[in-house]
N, C-alpha and C positions, 0 to 999 in steps of 0.2 A: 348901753348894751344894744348890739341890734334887734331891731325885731320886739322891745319891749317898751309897754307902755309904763304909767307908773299905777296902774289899777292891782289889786294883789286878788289875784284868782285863787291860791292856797293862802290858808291861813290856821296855823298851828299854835294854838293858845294853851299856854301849861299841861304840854299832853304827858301822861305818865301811861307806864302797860307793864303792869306787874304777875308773874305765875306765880301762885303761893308766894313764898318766901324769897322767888329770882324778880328782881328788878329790872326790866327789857329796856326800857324807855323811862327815863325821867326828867319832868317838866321842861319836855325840849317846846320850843317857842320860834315861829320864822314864820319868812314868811313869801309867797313864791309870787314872782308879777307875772302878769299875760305875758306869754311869746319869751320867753325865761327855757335857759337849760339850768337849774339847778341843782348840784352834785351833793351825794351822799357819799363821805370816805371815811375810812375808818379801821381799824383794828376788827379781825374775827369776830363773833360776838358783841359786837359793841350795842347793835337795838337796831340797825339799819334795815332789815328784812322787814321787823315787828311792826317800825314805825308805818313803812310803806305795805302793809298787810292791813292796819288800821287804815291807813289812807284808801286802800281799795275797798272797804266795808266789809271785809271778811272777819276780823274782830273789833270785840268794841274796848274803849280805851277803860281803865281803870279810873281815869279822872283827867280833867280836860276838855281840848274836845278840838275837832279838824274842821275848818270849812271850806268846801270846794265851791265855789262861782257864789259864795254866800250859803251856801247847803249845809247842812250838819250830816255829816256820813254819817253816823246814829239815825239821829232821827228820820233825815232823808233820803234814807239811802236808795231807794230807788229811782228818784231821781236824780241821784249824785252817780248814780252805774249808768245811767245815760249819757252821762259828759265824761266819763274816763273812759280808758283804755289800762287794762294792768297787763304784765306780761312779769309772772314769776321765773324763778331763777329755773325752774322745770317745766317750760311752756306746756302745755296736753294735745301739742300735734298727735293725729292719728298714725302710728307707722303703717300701717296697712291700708290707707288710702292713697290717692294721689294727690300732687299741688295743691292741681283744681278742684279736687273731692275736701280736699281739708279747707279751701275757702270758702266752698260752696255750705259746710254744713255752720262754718261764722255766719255766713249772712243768714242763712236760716233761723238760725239762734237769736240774731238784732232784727232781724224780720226786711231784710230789705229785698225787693222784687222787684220785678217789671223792668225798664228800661234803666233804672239805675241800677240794677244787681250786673248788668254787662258793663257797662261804663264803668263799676269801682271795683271787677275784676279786670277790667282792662289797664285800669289806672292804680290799681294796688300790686299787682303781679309784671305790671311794664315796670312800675316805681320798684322796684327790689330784682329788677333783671332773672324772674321768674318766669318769664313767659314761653321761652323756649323749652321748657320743663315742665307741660300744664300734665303729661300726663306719666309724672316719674312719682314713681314712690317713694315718699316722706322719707322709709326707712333705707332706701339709697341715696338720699342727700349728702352731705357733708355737713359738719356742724356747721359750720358759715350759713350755706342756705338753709337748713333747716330754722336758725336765729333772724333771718331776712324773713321766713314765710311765716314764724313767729308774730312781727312785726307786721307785715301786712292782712294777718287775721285782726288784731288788735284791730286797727285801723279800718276797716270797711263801714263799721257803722260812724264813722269819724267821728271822734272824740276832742274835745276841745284838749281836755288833761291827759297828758301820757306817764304812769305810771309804771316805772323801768325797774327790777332787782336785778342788778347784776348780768342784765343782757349779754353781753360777750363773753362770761367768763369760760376758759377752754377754748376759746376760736380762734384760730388761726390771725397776726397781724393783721395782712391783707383782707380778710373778711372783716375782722373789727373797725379796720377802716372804709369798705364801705357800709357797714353801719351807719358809723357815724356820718357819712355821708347824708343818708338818710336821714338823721335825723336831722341837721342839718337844714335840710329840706324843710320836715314838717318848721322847725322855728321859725322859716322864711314863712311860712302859709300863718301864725303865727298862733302853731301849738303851742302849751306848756308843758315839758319835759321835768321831770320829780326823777331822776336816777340812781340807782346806788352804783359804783363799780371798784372794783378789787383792783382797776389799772390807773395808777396815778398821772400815763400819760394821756387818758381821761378826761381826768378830773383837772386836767391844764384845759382842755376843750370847753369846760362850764362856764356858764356866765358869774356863777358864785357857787361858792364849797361851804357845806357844814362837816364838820372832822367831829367826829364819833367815839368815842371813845370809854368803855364800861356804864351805858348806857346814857351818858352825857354827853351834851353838845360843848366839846372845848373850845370852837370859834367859828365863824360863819363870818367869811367874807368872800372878795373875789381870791383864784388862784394868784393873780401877782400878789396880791396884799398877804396873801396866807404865808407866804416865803419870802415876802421881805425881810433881809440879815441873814439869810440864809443861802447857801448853791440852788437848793433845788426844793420841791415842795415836797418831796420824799423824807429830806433831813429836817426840812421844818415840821413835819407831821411826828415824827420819829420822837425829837427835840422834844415838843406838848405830850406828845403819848408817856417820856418816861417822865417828866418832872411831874406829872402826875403819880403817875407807879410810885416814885421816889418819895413823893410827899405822903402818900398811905402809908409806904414801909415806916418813916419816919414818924407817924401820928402814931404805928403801931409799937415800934420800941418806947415811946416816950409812954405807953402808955402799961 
C-alpha cells in the first residue's frame, strides 16, 4: 500500500459500546498501519459513528479498549487528543465568522503562534484552495468548502491520526473529489486516515474496508478482495449484509 509502513499506529482490541440494552459496537478488533486510508462501510446504524466517537476520546468503551500510537484513549486521553484530528459528521465551523476567523480561533484552541500560526494558515487554507476566501463568511460557503475548511481546522495543529465520520456526505461529486484529493495528500505526508463514508465509490479509494453491519464487523479487507465473485463492492456488501439478516430471520423461526 503506498505510503504505508508495517507499524500499526491504531490498534482496536475487543472493543464493545453498549447504551443500556442497544448494542453499538461489538468486539470489533483491527487494526490500522502508519500512512493507511482505512474505510469504515456499512449499513445505517451499524456502530460506525460510535466506534470512531470512542476513538476520538469523547466516550469511553463498555469493554476493550483503542490504542492510538500505543495510547490508551481512556486512559490517555490527553495525549492521544494531541496526535489526532476528529472531524464529525456536523463539523462546529462558526457560520458568522470568516475563513480566516474560524482557522484563526483552531489554532488558538491547539495553541499555535508566532511564525508558525502564518505558515499553517498559509499551508492549510493554500492546501484546500481556501485562500481566495480568507474573508468570506463560513455561512456563504457551499457545503464543499465549508467540508475543505472543516478539514483544514482539524489539521493546523497537525495531527499524525485523522479521524473522519462521514466527511462528505451531501457534497456535491466534484467537491467530494477534491476532498479526497486532500486527503490523498495528507497519506503522501504519511497521515493515518480512520473514515467512515456512506459512498462506496469511497471506500474503492481505501487501502482496506471494515463492512459494518448491526454492530459487527462482517469482514475487513482491501476493496478488491471485499468483491471478489462479485460485479461490484456494492453487491458484494449487500450479498454479507442480507445472508446475515437471513440467517437471524432463520435462527428466529427455528426458534
Amino acid at each position: 500500500m503506498p505510503g504505508c509502513d508495517d507499524r500499526s499506529i491504531i490498534e482496536v482490541e475487543n472493543l464493545s459500546l453498549r447504551f443500556g440494552p442497544i448494542e453499538a459496537v461489538s468486539e470489533a478488533s483491527f487494526r490500522v498501519r502508519k500512512g493507511e486510508i482505512f474505510g469504515l462501510v456499512g449499513s445505517d446504524g451499524a456502530g460506525k459513528s460510535s466506534l470512531l466517537r470512542v476513538a476520538a476520546t469523547l466516550i469511553k468503551p463498555s469493554s476493550g479498549k483503542i490504542l492510538i500510537d500505543g495510547l490508551d484513549v481512556v486512559i490517555q486521553k490527553k495525549a492521544v487528543k494531541s496526535k489526532i484530528g476528529y472531524m464529525p459528521q456536523r463539523f462546529g465551523l462558526y457560520q458568522d465568522l470568516t475563513v480566516e476567523e474560524n482557522l484563526e480561533f483552531f489554532m488558538d484552541i491547539f495553541g499555535v503562534f508566532g511564525r508558525e500560526r502564518a505558515e499553517r494558515k498559509e499551508r492549510y487554507l493554500g492546501f484546500s484552495n481556501l485562500l481566495p476566501f480568507l474573508n468570506r463568511l463560513v455561512g456563504n460557503l457551499s457545503g464543499g468548502m465549508k467540508q475543505k475548511l472543516g478539514l483544514a481546522c482539524v489539521l493546523v495543529h497537525e495531527p499524525e491520526v485523522l479521524i473522519l465520520d462521514e466527511p462528505t456526505n451531501g457534497v456535491d461529486p466534484v467537491s467530494r473529489q477534491d476532498f479526497w484529493t486532500m486527503l490523498f495528500q495528507m497519506r503522501k505526508a504519511e497521515k493515518t486516515i480512520l473514515i467512515s463514508t456512506a459512498y462506496l465509490d469511497e471506500g474503492e479509494k481505501c487501502d482496506r474496508l471494515a463492512l459494518m453491519h448491526r454492530a459487527k464487523f462482517l469482514a475487513i479487507a482491501t476493496p478488491g478482495e471485499m468483491h471478489v465473485g462479485f460485479p461490484s463492492l456494492e453487491q458484494a456488501m449487500i450479498d454479507k449484509i442480507q445472508n446475515v439478516d437471513q440467517g437471524l430471520l432463520d435462527e428466529k423461526f427455528k426458534s
